[in-house]
C-alpha positions in Angstrom: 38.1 -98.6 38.2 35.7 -99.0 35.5 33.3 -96.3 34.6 30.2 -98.8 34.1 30.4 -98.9 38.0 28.8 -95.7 38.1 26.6 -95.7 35.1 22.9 -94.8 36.3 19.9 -95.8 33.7 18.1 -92.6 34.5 20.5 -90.2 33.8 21.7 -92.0 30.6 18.5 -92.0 29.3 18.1 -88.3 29.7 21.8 -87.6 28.2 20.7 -89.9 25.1 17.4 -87.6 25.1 19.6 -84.4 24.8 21.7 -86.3 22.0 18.7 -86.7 20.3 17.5 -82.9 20.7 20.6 -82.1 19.4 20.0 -83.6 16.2 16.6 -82.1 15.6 17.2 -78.4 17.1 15.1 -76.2 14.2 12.0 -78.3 14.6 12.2 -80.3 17.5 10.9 -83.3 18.9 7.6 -84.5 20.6 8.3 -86.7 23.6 5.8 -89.6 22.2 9.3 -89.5 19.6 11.4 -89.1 22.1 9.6 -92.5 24.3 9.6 -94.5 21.1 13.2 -94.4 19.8 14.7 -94.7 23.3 12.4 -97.5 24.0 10.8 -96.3 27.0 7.7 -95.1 29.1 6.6 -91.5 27.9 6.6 -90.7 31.8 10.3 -91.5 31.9 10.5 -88.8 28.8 8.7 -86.8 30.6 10.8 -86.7 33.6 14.1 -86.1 31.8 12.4 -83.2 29.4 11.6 -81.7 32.8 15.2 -82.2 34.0 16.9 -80.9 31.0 14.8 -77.8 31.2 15.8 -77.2 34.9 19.1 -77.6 33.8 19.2 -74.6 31.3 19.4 -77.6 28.3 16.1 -78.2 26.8 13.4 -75.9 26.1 9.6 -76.2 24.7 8.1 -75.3 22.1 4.8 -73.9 21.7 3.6 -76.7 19.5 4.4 -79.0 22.6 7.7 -80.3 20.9 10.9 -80.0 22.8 14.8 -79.0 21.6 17.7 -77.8 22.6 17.6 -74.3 24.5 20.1 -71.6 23.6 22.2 -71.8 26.2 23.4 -75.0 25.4 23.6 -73.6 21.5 25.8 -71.0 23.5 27.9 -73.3 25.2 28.9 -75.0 22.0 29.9 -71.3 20.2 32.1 -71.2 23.0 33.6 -73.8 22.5 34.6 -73.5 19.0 35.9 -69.6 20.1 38.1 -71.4 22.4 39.3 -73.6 20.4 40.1 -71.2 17.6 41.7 -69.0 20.3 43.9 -71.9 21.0 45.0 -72.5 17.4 45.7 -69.4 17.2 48.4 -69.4 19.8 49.8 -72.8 18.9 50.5 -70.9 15.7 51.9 -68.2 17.1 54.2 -70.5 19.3 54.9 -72.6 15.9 56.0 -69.5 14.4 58.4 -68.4 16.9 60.1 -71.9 17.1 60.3 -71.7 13.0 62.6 -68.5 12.4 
């Protein structure tokens, strides 16, 4: 089973979006931006902007450009604490094995 059998335009387009907003998370993006490098309709931009925001991942700004909204910037410190946690333990283990 091939996972371009599922792929859906739509919500690819909004996942690249959030890539994007990722990369420009102090000053943001506008959508015309957004519409322009993904080579599609500002509507489409439009819709996924709105569907990011639902989702808790995009925010925007007063100035009418969008980025990344703090919970996502939350998700990603998270992250990282787990994965420190989990080095931590590996080294721990490593230590035990060593004596």
């Amino acid at each position: 089973m091939t996972d371009e059998k599922y792929a859906n335009a739509a919500q690819q387009r909004a996942l690249r979006t959030l890539l994007m907003l990722a990369e420009h998370d102090l000053d943001g993006l506008a959508p015309g931006e957004i519409a322009r490098s993904l080579n599609t309709l500002p509507s489409n931009t439009t819709r996924d902007l709105a569907n990011l925001r639902l989702a808790g991942l995009a925010e925007a700004l007063a100035n009418g450009r969008w980025r990344i909204s703090p919970q996502l910037a939350e998700l990603a410190i998270t992250l990282q604490r787990n994965l420190e946690s989990a080095r931590q333990r590996l080294e721990e283990t490593r230590r035990r094995y060593a004596r």
